[in-house]
C-alpha positions as CSV (number, residue, x, y, z in Angstrom):
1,X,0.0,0.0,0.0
2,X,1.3,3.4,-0.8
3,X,1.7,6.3,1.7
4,X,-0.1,9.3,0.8
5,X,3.1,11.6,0.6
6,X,0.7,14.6,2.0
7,X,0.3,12.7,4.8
8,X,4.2,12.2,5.2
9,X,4.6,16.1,4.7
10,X,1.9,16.6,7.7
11,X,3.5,13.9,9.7
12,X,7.2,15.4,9.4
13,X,5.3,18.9,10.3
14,X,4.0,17.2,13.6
15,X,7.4,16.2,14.5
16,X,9.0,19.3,13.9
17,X,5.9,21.2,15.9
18,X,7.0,19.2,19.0
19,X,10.8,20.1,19.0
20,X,10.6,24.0,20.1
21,X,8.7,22.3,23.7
22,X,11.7,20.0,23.8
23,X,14.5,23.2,23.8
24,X,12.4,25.0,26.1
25,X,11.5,22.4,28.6
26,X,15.1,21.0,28.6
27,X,16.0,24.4,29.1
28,X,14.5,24.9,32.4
29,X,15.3,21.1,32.9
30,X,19.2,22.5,33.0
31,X,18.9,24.9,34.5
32,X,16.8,23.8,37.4
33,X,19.7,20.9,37.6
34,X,22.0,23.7,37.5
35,X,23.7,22.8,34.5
36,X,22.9,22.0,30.8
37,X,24.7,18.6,30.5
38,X,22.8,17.4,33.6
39,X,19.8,18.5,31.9
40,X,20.8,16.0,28.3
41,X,21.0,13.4,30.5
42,X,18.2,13.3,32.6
43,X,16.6,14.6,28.8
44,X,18.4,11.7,27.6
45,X,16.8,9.2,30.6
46,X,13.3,10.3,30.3
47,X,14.0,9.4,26.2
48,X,15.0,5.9,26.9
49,X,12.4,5.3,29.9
50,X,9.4,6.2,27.5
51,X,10.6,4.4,24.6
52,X,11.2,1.3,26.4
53,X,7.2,0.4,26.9
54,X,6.4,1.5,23.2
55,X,8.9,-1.3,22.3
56,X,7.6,-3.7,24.3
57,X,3.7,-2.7,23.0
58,X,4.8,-3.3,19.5
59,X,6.5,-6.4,20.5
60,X,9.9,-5.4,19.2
61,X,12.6,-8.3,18.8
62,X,16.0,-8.1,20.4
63,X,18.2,-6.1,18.3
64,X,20.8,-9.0,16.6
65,X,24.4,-7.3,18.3
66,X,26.6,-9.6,15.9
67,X,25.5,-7.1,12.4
68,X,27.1,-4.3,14.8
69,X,30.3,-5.7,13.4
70,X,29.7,-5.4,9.9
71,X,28.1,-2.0,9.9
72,X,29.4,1.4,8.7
73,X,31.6,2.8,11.5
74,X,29.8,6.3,11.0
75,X,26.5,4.5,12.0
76,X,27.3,5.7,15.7
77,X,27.0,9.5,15.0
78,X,23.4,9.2,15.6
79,X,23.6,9.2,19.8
80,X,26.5,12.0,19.4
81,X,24.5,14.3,17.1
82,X,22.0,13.6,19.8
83,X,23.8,14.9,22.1
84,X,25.0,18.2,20.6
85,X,21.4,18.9,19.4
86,X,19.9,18.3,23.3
87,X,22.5,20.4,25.1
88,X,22.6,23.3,21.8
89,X,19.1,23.8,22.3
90,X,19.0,23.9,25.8
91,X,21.7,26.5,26.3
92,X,20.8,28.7,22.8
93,X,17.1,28.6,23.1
94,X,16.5,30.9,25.8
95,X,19.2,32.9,24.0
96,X,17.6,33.3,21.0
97,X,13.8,32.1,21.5
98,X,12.0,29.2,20.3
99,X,11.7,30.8,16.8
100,X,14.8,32.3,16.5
101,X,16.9,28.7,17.2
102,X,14.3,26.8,15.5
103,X,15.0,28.7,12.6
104,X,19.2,28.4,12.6
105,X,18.5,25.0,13.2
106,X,16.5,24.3,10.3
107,X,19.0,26.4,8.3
108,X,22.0,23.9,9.6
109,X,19.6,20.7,8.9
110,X,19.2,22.3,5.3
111,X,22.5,22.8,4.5
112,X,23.6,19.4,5.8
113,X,20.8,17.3,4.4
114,X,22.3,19.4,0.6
115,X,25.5,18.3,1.4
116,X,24.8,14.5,2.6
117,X,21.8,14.5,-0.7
118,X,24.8,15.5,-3.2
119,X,26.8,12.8,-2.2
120,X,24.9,10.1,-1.1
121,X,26.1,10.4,2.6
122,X,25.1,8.0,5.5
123,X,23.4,5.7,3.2
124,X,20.8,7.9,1.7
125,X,20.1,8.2,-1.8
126,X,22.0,10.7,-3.9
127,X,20.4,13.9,-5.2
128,X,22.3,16.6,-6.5
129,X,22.5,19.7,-5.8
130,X,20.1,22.3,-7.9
131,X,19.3,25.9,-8.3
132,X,15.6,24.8,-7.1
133,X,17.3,23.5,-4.0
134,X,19.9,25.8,-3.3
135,X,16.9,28.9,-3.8
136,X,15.4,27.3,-0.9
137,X,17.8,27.0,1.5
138,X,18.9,30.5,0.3
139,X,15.4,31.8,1.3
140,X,15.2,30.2,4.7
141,X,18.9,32.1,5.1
142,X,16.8,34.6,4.5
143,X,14.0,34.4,7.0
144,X,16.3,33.7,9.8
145,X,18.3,36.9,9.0
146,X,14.5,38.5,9.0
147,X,13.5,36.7,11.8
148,X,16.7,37.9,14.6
149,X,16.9,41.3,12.8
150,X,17.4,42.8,15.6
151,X,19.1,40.3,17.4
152,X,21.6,40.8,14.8
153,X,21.8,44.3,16.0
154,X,20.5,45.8,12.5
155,X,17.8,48.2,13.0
156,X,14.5,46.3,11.1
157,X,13.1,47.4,7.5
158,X,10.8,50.3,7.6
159,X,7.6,49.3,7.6
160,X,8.0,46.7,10.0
């Protein structure tokens, strides 16, 4: 059966709508610990605590440990990216607001998923790069350059 790729699209949105909570709760979460690499872990914790019943609800199998061997050695990025992205959010979100890091960190997750499309990286397919593509990430540049104006310390457009 095929997956209406509208539906996708709204799923992904979903997802995304829940990650500005996460900076800002893990936020508070650091700083109520007193600081923001006690607040990843406990982040961390509560992660693996809550997707421990959903596994055992959909009846997962054991993982087989022995492919571990045979896999790309890059495969274990995934838990450091983790990481970074937990305790970046926590300590630049009250910085720069929800919208404000939300927005840089959409323009980093552009630019990267460019670069790993062109080449094919960590076993996606490759696309290449294209002016269609490259306007796009060029505009969402642009709307976080509109959106921290004044952050920036640029007075905004007139009219604004």
């Amino acid at each position: 059966m095929q997956t209406n790729p509208l539906l996708l699209i709204l799923a992904a949105i979903v997802t995304g709508a829940v990650v500005p909570f996460q900076a800002g709760a893990n936020a508070v979460l650091g700083r109520t610990l007193g600081h923001p690499l006690w607040g990843t872990v406990l982040s961390l914790c509560v992660s693996f605590a809550c997707i421990l019943p959903v596994m055992a609800l959909a009846k997962v199998e054991a993982p087989v440990l022995s492919n571990l061997a045979q896999a790309p050695r890059w495969i274990w990025i995934g838990g450091i990216v983790g990481v970074v992205y937990i305790t970046g959010a926590l300590m630049l979100a009250p910085k720069l607001g929800a919208a404000g890091f939300i927005m840089a960190a959409i323009a980093g997750q552009m630019l990267a998923s460019i670069i790993i499309d062109h080449w094919g990286l960590v076993g996606l397919p490759q696309k290449p790069v294209s002016l269609s593509r490259l306007a796009g990430l060029g505009l969402i540049i642009l709307g976080l350059i509109v959106m921290q104006w004044q952050g920036l310390g640029a007075k905004p457009p007139a009219g604004t």
